[in-house]
C-alpha positions as CSV (number, residue, x, y, z in Angstrom):
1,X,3.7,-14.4,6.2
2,X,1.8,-14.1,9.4
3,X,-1.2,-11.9,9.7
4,X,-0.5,-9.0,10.8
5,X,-3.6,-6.1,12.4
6,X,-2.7,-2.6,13.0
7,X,-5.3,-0.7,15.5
8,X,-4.8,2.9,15.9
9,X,-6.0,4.5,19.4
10,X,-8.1,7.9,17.9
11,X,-10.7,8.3,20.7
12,X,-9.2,11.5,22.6
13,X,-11.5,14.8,22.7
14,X,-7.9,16.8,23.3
15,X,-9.5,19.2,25.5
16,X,-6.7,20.9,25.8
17,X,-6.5,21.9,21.9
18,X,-9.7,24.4,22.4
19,X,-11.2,23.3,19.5
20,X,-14.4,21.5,18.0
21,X,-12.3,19.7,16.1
22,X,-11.6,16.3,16.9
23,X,-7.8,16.5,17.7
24,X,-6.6,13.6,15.2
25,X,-7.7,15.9,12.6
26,X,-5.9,18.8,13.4
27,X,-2.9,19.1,11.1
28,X,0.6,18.9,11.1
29,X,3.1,19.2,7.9
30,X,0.0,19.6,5.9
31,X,-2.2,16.7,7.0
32,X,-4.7,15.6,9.6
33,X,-2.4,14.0,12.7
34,X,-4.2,10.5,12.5
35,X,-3.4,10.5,8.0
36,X,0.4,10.6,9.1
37,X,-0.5,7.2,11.0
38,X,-2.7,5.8,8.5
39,X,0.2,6.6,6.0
40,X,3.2,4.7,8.0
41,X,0.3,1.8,9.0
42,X,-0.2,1.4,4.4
43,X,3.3,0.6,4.0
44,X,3.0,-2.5,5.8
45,X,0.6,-3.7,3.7
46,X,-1.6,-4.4,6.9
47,X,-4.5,-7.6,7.2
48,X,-6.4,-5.5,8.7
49,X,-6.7,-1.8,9.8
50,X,-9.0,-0.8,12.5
51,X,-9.1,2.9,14.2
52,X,-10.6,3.2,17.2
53,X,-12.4,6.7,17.5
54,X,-14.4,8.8,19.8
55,X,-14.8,12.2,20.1
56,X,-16.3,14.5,17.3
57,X,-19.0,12.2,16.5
58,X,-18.3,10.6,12.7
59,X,-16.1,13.2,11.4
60,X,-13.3,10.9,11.9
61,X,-14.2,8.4,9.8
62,X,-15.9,10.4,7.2
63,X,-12.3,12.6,6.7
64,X,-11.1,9.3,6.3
65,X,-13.1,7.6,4.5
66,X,-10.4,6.5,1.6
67,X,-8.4,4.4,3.6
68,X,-9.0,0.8,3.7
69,X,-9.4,0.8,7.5
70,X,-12.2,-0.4,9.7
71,X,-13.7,2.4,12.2
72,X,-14.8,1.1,15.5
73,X,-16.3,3.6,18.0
74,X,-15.3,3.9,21.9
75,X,-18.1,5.1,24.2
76,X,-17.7,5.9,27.1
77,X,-13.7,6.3,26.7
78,X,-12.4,4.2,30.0
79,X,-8.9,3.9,28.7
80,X,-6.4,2.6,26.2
81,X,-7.1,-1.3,27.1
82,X,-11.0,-0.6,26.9
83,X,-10.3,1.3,23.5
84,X,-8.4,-1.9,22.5
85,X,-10.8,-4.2,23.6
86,X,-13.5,-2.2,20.7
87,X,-10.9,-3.5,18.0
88,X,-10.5,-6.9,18.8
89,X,-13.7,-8.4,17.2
90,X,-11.9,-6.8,13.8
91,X,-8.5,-8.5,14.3
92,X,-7.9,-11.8,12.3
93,X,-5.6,-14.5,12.5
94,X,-3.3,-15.8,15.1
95,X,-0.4,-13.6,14.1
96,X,0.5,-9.9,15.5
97,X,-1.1,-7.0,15.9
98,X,0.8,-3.5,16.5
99,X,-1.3,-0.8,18.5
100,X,-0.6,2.9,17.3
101,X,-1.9,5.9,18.5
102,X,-3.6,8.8,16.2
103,X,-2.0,11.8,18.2
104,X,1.5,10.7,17.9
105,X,1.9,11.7,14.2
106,X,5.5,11.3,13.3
107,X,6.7,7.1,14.0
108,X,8.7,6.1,11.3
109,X,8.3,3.0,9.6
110,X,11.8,1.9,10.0
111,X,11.5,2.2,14.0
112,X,7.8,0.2,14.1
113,X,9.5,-2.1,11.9
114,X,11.9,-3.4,14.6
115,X,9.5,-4.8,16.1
116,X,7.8,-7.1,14.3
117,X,10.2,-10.1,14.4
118,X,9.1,-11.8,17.7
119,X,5.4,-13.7,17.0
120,X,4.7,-14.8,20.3
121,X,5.7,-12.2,22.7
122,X,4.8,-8.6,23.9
123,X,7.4,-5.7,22.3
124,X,6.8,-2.3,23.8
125,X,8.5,1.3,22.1
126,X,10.6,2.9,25.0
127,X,12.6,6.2,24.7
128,X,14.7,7.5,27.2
129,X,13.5,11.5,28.2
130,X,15.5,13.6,30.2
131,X,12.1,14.9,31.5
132,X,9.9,11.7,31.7
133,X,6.9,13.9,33.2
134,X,3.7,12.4,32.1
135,X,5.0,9.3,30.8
136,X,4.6,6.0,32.3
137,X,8.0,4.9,33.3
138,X,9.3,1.1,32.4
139,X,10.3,-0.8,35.2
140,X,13.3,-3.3,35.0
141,X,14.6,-6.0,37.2
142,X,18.2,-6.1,38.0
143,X,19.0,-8.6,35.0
144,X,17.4,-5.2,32.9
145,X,14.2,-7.5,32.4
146,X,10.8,-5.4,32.0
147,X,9.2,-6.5,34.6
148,X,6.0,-3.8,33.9
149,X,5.1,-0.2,33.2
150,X,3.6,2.4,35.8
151,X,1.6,5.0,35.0
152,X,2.9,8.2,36.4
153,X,-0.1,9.0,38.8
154,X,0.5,5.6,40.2
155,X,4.7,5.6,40.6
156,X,6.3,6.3,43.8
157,X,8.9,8.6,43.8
158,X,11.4,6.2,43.0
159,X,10.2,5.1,40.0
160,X,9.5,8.4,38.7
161,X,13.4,9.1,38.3
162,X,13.5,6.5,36.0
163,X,14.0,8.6,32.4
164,X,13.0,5.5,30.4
165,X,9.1,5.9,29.8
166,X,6.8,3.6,27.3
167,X,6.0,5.5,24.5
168,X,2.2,3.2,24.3
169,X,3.1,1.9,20.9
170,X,3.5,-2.2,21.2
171,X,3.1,-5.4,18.7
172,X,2.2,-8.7,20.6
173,X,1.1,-11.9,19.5
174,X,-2.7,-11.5,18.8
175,X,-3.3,-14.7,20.9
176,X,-1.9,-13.2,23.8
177,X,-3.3,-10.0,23.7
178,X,-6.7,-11.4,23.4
179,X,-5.9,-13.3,26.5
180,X,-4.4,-10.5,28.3
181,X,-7.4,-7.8,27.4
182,X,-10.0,-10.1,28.8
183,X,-8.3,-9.8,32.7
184,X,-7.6,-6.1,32.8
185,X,-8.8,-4.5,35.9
186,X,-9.4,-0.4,36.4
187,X,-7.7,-0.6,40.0
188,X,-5.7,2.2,39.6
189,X,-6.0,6.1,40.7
190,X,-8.1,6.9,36.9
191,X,-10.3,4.2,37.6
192,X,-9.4,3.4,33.4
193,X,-8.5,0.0,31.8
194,X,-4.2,0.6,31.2
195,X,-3.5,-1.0,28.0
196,X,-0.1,-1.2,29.8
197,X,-0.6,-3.8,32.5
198,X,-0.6,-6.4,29.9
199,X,3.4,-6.0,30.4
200,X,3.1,-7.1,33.8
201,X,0.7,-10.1,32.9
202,X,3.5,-11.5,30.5
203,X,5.8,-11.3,33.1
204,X,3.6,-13.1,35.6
205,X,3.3,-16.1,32.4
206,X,7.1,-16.1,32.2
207,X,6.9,-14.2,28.8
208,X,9.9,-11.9,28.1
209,X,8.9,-8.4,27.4
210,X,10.9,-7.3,24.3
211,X,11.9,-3.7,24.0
212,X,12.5,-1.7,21.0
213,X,14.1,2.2,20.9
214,X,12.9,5.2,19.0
215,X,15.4,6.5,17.1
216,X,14.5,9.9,17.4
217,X,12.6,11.3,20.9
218,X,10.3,13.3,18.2
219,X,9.1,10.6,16.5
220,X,6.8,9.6,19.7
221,X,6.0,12.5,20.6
222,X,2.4,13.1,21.1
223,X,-0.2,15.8,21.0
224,X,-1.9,17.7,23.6
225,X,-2.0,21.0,22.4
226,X,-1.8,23.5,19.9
227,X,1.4,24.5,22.0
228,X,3.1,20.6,21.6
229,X,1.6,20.8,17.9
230,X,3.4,23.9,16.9
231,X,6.6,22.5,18.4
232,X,6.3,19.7,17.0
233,X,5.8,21.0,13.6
234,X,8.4,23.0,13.5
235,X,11.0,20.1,14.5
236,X,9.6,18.4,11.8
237,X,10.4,21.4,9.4
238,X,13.8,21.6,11.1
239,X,14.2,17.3,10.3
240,X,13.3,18.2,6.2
241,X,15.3,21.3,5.9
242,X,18.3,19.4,7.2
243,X,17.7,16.1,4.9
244,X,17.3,18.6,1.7
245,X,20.6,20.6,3.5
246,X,22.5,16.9,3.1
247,X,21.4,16.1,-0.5
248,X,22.9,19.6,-1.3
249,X,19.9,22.0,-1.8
250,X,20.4,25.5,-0.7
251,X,18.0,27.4,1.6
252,X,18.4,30.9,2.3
253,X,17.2,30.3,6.2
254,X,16.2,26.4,7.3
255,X,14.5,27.9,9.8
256,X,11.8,29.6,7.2
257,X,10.9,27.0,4.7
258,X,7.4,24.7,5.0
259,X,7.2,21.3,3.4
260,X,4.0,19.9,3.9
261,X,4.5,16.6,1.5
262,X,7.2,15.1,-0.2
263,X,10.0,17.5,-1.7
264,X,12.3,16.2,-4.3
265,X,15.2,18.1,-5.5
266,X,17.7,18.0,-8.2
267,X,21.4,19.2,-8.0
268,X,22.2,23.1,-6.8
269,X,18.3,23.6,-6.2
270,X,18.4,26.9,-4.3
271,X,15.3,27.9,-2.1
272,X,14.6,31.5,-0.5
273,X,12.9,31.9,2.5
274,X,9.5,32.0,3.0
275,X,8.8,28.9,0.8
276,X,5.7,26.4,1.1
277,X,5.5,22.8,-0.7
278,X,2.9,20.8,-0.6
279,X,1.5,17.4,-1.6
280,X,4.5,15.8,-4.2
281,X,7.2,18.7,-5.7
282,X,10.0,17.6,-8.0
283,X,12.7,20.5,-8.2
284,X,14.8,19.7,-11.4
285,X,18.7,20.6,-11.3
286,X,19.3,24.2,-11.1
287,X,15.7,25.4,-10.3
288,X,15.9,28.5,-8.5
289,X,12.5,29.3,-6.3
290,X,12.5,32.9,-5.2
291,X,10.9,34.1,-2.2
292,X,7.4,33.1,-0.5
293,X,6.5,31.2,-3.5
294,X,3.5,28.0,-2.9
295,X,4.2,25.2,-5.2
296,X,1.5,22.2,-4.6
297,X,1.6,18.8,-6.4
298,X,4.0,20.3,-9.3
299,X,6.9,19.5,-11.8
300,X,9.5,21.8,-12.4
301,X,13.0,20.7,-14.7
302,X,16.2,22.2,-14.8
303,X,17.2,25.6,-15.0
304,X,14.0,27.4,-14.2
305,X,13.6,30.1,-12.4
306,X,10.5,31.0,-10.1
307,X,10.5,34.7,-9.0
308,X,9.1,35.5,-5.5
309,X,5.8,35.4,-4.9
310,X,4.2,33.2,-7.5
311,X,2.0,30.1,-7.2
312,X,1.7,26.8,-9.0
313,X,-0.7,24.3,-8.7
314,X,-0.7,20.9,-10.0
315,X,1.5,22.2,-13.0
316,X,3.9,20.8,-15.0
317,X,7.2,23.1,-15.9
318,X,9.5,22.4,-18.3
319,X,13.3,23.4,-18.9
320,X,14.8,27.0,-18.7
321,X,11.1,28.8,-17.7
322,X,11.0,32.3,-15.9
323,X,7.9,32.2,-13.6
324,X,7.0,35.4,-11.7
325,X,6.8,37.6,-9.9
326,X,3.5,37.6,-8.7
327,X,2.8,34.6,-11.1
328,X,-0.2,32.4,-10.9
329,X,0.0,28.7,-12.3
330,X,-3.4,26.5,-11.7
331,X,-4.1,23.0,-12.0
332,X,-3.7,21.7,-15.6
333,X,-1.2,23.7,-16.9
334,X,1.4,22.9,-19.0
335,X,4.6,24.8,-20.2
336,X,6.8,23.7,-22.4
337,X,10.7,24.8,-22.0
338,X,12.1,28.6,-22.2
339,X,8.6,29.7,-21.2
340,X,8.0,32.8,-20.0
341,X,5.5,34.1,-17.6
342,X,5.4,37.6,-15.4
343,X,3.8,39.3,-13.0
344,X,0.5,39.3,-12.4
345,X,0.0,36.6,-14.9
346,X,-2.6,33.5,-14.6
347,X,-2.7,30.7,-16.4
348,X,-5.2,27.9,-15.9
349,X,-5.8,24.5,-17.8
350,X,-3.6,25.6,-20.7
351,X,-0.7,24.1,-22.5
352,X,2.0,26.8,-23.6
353,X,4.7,25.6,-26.3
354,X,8.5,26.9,-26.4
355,X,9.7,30.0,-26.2
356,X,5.9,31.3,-25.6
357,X,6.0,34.4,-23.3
358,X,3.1,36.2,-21.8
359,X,5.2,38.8,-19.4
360,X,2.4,41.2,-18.2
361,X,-1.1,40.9,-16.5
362,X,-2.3,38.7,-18.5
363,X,-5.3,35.7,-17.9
364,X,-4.5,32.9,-20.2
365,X,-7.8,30.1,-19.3
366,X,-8.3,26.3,-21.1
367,X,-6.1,27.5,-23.8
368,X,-3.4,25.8,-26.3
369,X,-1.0,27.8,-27.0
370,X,1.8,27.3,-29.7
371,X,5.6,28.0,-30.0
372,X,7.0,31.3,-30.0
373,X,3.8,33.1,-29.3
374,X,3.7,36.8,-28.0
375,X,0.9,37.5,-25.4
376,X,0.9,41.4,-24.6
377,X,0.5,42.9,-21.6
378,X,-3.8,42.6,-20.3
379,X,-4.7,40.1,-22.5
380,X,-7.8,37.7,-21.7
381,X,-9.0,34.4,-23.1
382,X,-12.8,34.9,-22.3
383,X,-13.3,31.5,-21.6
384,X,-16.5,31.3,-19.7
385,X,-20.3,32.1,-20.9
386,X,-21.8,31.7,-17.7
387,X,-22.5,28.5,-18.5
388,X,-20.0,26.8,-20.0
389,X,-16.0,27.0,-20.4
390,X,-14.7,26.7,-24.1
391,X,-11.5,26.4,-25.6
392,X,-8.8,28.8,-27.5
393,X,-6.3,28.3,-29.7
394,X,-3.5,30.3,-30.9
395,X,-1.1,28.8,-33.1
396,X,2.9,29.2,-33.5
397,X,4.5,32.5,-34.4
398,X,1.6,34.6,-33.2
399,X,1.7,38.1,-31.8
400,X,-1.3,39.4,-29.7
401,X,-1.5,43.1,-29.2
402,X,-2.0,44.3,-25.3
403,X,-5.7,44.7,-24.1
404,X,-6.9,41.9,-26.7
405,X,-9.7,39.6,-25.6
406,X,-10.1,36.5,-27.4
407,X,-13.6,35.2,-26.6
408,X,-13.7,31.6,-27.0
409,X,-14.0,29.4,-28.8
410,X,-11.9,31.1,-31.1
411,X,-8.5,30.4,-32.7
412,X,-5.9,32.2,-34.0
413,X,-3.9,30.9,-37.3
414,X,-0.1,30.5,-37.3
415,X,1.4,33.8,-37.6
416,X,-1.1,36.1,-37.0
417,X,-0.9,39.1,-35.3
418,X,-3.9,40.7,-33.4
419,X,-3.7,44.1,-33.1
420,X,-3.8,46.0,-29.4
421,X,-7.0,47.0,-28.2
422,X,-9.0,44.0,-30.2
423,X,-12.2,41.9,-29.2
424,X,-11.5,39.0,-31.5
425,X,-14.9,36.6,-31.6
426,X,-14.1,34.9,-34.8
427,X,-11.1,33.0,-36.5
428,X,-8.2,35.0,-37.0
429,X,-6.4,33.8,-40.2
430,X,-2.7,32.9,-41.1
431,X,0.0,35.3,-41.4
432,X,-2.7,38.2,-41.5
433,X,-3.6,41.5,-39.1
434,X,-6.7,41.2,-37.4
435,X,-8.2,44.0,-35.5
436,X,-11.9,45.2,-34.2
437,X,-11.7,48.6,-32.7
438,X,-13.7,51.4,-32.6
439,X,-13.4,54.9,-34.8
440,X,-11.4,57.1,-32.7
441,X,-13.7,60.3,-32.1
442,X,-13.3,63.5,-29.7
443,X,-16.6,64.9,-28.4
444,X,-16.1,68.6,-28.1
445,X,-17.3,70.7,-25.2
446,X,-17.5,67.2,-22.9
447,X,-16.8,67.7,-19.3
448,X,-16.3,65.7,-16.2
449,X,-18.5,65.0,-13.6
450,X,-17.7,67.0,-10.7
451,X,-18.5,65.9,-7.4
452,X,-21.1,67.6,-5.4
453,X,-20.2,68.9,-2.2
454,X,-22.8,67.3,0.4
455,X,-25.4,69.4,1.1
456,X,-25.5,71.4,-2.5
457,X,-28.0,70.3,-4.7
């Protein structure tokens, strides 16, 4: 297979975001603009990765950092063919190399991959607008030949009707582009260095300039500011809630769920409005999610049902739960099927068996909890010295009391029951009661405190 170099164009300061940020890192569906890139750029399985960046000093390279890519810095920015040029002592082999760019978020692999079957020519990503303004428009002879692009503050006002514009996104044979790079001229109106008047130099070498479509206007759509990025988010919403829509899922209102990741969902999943899911979600069949619920990097199987407002959090659901309302479900969790967990509950780093339910206001922290387990309303595990986290244990058939602290480590036997109001510190044995409170006493004569009236002593 021929070597094959992906260089992604990264250098803009996006003035027109107002922001410190560097604007590849600004985010879209959950993720920095230029990670969407680096993500479609992986599945190629590239030789060789290089991002060209710029503004914001090395922030862009240290957010990403954990891609196999070389960074190669641009300064002063003098356009896309000088911020080429940076790359091109990175790019190996005589093969291709594809140029991307780190503010158009959305390509699609199966559209970049069209145009990677010609090895010795130039193929450039053209989509036909019905408002081409801003674009440089793609010039064709009257065989329908490219003959070269024209940047828009350069067209005359014929070629500006033209409504098919180059998108900037080309493969060509690295040979040639090395060749090509080394005569670009800044005679134009910018006084830059167009990346595209390597079209025109193929022509000129009787080279035929290979075009390839976008399949959908959005996917080359790039960003200038947080007004394109909000529009463009929310097509992107609109393109997931339609593709979850086909495979059958219900949701209340399209228009009103986020997926900032990848969403996978089982047979009659229905989704009410409000919803966010983010990083990798698998919805079994029959999973109901109720209303502005967060689910992040999370399992749930079939037949559970997540009331509104409740969060999980790199969790793993079984069958048959009842999550929520107001539930709370952090990273390491575990639940076994026909759990059940209520309002204003939290559970963190624990493993719940069967038919376990903790309904009411409960915390439940680096806990293993058994089957069939009863956890009363304002239960704690204390789980944390100040120091150090430790570890609790309460086995099957158990039945804890409301307002019971169980300071950790501690365990609780099969079958035991704790009664309510209890501060258990030591092992709690099978099949037993255990208690700690206080005698029950009534001071006589005790009044409240009654608050002074400012002023009075």
């Amino acid at each position: 297979m021929a070597t094959l170099n992906i260089v992604i164009l990264a250098a803009g300061k996006g003035t027109r975001m107002h922001s410190d940020l560097p604007k590849v890192l600004h985010s879209l569906a959950g993720k920095p603009l230029l990670q969407h890139v680096l993500d479609t750029a992986t599945e190629f399985s590239p030789d060789k990765t290089c991002v060209v960046y710029g503004h914001g000093g090395e922030i862009v390279p240290q957010t990403m950092a954990h891609y196999k890519a070389d960074f190669v810095l641009q300064e002063p920015q003098l356009g896309t063919g000088h911020a080429v040029q940076q790359a091109l002592p990175q790019l190996q082999g005589h093969g291709l190399t594809m140029v991307l760019y780190g503010d158009v978020p959305l390509i699609q692999h199966t559209t970049l991959r069209q145009m990677l079957s010609r090895q010795d020519a130039l193929t450039l990503l053209t989509v036909h607008l019905d408002n081409p303004t801003g674009y440089g428009r793609i010039v064709r002879d009257g065989s329908g030949n490219i003959t070269s692009i024209v940047e828009e503050k350069d067209a005359t006002p014929e070629q500006r009707s033209i409504k098919e514009v180059n998108t900037g996104i080309l493969a060509a044979s690295t040979h040639l582009l090395r060749n090509w790079l080394a005569k670009l001229q800044n005679n134009n109106s910018q006084g830059e260095y167009y990346l595209t008047d390597i079209a025109a130099m193929a022509v000129e070498q009787g080279i035929l300039v290979h075009s390839v479509q976008a399949a959908h206007a959005w996917e080359v759509q790039g960003i200038n500011s947080k007004v394109q990025l909000a529009e463009l988010e929310r097509t992107w919403q609109r393109e997931q809630s339609y593709h979850l829509l086909g495979q059958g899922v219900t949701l209340a209102d399209p228009a009103r769920v986020d997926i900032r990741g990848k969403l996978v969902c089982g047979r009659d999943v229905e989704i009410d409005i409000g919803c966010i899911f983010e990083g990798d979600v698998d919805l079994g069949n029959n999973v109901r999610v109720g209303a502005y619920s967060v689910i992040r990097n999370s399992s749930v199987s079939s037949g559970t049902q997540i009331a509104p407002y409740s969060h999980i959090d790199q969790a793993e659901i079984g069958n048959n739960c009842h999550i929520g309302p107001y539930a709370r479900i952090r990273p390491g969790s575990k639940l076994h099927n026909d759990v059940h967990i209520g309002n204003f509950v939290e559970v963190k780093n624990s493993e719940i068996a069967a038919s376990s339910k903790a309904n009411h206001l409960s915390y439940i922290g680096d806990s293993t909890v058994g089957s069939r387990v009863n956890i009363g309303a304002g239960t704690i595990t204390c789980n944390y010295d100040g120091a150090n986290k430790y570890r609790t244990v309460i086995e099957d058939d158990v039945f804890i009391g409301s307002d019971t602290q169980l300071v950790a480590p501690v365990t609780v036997k099969r079958g035991a029951t704790i009664g309510a109001g209890s501060t258990i510190t030591r092992e709690a044995p099978e099949g037993e009661l255990t208690l700690s409170r206080s005698k029950q006493v009534t001071i006589a004569g005790w009044k409240r405190p009654i608050k002074q009236v400012k002023g009075e002593k």
